[in-house]
N, C-alpha and C positions, 0 to 999 in steps of 0.2 A: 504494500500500500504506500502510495507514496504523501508526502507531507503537504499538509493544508497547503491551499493558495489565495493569495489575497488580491482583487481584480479591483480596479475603479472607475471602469467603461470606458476608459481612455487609452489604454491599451499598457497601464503601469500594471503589470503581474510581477507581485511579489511573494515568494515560497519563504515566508519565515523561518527561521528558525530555532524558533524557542519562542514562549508567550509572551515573554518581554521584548521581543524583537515584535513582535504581532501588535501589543497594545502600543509600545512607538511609533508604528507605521501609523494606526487607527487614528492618536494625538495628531502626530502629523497630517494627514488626510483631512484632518478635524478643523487643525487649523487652518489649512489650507483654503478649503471651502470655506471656511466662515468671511478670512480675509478679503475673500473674488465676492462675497453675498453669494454666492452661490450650492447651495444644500444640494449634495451628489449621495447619491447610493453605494457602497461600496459591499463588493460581495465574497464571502470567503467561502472557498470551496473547500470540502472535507477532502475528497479524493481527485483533484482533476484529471486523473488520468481513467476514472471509469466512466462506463457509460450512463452512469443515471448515479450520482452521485450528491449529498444532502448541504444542502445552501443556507447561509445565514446572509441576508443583507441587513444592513446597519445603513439608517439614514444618517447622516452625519450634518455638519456644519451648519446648524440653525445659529441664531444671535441668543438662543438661550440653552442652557446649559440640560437638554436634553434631546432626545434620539428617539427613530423609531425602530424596529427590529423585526424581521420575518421568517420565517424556517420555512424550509420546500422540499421533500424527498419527495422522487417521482410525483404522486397525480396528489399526494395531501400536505398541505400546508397551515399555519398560522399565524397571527400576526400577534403582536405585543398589547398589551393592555395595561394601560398607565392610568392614571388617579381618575383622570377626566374622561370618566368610562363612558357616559353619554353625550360627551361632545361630536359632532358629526358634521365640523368644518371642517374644512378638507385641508392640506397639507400639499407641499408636493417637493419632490426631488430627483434630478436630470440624474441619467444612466447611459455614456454614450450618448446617442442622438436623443433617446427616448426618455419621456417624463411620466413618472407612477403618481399618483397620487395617493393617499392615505387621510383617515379620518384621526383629529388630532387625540383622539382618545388611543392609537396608537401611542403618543408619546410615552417613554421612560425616561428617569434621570439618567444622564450619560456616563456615569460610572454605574448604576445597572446596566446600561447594553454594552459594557466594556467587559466586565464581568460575566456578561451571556457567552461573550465573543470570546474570552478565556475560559470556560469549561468547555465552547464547542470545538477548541483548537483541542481540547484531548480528549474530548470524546467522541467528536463526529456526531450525536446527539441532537435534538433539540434541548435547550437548555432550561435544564430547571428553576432558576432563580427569577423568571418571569414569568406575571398569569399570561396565559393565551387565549386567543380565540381563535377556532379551527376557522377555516375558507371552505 
């Protein structure tokens, strides 16, 4: 199996190597987007070398100091569920050409989705430290 990969639709693929190289890149990323105003998706792949292999994206670089986060193996997925569980304004952030949207009741604090994004780099998993809602 080969080591998580960290994508940010721009074509920067990074294969970390240890969770502190991983949550680096994420800060960096983080700040990167915030500086351009720009909130990008960044995706870490469990396995990139298989063929259906389980995805964590991390919404990153809002002006406040949290994230949204979404898990996807094959056809089931879920998304993150933060405080503001019935908020249903929408959100958005670019991937490559393309823009997701998400409802702000996605948001978590951004050392929670840091923290997702560190158990999913060793377990390949969905992460336990966040509620979910399935898709």
């Amino acid at each position: 199996m080969a080591r998580p990969m960290l994508a940010d639709g721009r074509g920067h693929d990074i294969v970390p190597a240890s969770e502190e190289e991983l949550l680096d890149e994420l800060r960096r990323f983080d700040n990167e987007f915030r500086a351009a105003r720009e909130p990008r998706i960044v995706t870490i792949y469990a396995d990139p070398e298989a063929d259906v292999t389980p995805k964590l994206w991390i919404g990153l670089g809002r002006r406040t100091d949290d994230a949204t986060v979404a898990y996807q193996h094959g056809l089931s997925g879920a998304q993150s569920r933060g405080p503001r569980r019935n908020d249903k304004r929408e959100i958005g952030y670019e991937y490559g050409d393309g823009y997701s949207e998400f409802h702000r009741s996605t948001l978590v604090p951004k050392e929670d989705a840091l923290a997702a994004a560190r158990e999913f780099f060793q377990t390949g998993s969905r992460p336990t430290n966040l509620d979910w809602v399935d898709n």
